[in-house]
N, C-alpha and C positions, 0 to 999 in steps of 0.2 A: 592535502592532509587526509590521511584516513582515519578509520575509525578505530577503538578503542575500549577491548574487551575487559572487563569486572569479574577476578574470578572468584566461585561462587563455590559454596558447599555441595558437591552433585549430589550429595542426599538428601539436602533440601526442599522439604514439599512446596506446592503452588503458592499456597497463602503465605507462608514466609517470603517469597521469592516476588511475590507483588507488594508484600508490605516494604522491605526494601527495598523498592523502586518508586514505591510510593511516596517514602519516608526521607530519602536519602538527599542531600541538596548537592543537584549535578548542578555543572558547570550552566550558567544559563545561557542559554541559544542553541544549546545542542541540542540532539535527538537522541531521548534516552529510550531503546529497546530492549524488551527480551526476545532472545531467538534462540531457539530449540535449546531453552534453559540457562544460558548464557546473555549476560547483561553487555550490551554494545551499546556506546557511547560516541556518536557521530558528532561532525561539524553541521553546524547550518547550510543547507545545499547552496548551491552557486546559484548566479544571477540565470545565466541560463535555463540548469535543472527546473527553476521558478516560474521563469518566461513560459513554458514548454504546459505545468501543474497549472499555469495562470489561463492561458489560454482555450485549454480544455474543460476547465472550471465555467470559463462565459458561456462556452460556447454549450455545456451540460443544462445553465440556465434557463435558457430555451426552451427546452424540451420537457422541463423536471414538474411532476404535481409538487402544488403549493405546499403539501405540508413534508415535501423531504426537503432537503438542506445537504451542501456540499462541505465538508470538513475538511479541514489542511492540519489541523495537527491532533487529532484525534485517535487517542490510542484504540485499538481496538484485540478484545480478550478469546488466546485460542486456548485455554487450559488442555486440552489433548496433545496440544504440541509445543506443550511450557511456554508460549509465547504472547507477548504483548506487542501489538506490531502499530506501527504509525503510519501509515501508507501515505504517500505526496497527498492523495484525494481519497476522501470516502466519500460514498453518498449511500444515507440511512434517512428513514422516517425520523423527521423532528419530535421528539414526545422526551417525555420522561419516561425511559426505560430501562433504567439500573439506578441499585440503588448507592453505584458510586459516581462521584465526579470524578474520575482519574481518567475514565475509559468507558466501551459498552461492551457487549457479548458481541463477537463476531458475526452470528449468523443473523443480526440484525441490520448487514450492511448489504446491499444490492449491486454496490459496482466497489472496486478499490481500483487506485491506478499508482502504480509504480513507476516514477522517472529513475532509469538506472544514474548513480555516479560512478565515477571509475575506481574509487574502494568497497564498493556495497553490492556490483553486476549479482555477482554470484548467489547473495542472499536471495537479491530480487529473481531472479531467474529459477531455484532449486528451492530453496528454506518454504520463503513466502509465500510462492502457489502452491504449495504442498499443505502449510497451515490453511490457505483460504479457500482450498478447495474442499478441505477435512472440516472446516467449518459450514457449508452449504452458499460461500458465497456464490450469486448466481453466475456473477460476471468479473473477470481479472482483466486487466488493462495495462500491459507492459509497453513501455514505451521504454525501448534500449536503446541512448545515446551509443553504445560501445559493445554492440551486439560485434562479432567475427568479421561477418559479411557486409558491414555496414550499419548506420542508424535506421531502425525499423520501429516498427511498433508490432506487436502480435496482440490479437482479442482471444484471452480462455475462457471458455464457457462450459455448461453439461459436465460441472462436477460429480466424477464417482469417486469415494473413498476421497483419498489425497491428490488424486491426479484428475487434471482439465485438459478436457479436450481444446486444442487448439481450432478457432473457428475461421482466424484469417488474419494475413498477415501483409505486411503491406512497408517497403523502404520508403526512410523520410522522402516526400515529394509528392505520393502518391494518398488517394483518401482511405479511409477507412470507416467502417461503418460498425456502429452499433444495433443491436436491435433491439425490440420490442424489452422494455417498455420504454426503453430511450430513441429509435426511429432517429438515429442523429448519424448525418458524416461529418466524418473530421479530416480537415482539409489539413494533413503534416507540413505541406509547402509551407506554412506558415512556421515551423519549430526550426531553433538553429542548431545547426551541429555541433559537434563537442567544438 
């Protein structure tokens, strides 16, 4: 199943445009985004996609000070690039730091990781590091079931502007390393392929 665009007034300023997203009663289980101004409307990822977000999630445990927390549906706000994005994973400092419950400011997040599905690659590959890097995330974490060449994972980091430097890249089977302040490998032999 893919996803499912909401079209939208393109005159529309920010605050209307998260008030009905806010407001609106989507279908429940979906993933309801904004991307670059436009409202998508996904399925619940697959058991897989999950396995893959689940995995990475333990294994970030490990590693993480006590007062950050890893989030799995967690909208997170790029107003520079009309976007409310939901990443598979966030990890942000646990606190009260906005004063809504819908979402937080992007540039309060320290990692975000994206599991590609086979309707959404291209969000996650073009749209999404372009919002997360524009926002000063430090670190992006694309894991592509359905990258060209194969399932890989690539780590972006050293955000300038909207573009991340890609820091290392690695085909499922192979580990990959985060650095400082997470100091963690992550063993992919363990993720399934599409």
């Amino acid at each position: 199943m893919s996803a499912l665009t909401v079209s939208q007034d393109p005159e529309q300023s920010w605050d209307d445009l998260v008030r009905f997203w806010e407001e609106m009663d989507w279908p429940e289980g979906s993933k309801v985004e904004i991307i670059e101004g436009i409202i998508t409307v996904s399925p619940a990822p697959a058991y897989r996609h999950n396995l893959i977000a689940e995995s990475i999630q333990r294994r970030l445990y490990s590693v993480m000070p006590e007062d950050w927390g890893i989030f799995q549906t967690l909208a997170i706000a790029v107003p520079s690039r009309m976007g409310m994005l939901i990443p598979d994973l966030v990890v942000a400092p646990r606190r009260d730091h906005t004063e809504s419950d819908t979402h937080i400011p992007a540039a309060l997040a320290e990692l975000v990781v994206e599991v590609t599905s086979k309707s959404n690659a291209r969000d996650d590959r073009v749209g999404k590091p372009a919002a997360y890097a524009g926002a000063g995330i430090p670190l992006y974490l694309l894991v592509d079931r359905w990258a060209p060449d194969g399932p890989a994972v690539t780590l972006y980091g050293e955000p300038q502007g909207d573009v991340y430097r890609p820091l290392s890249t690695a085909k499922f089977g192979e580990p990959i390393k985060l650095p400082a302040p997470f100091d963690l490998v992550i063993d992919t032999a363990e993720f399934p392929e599409t």
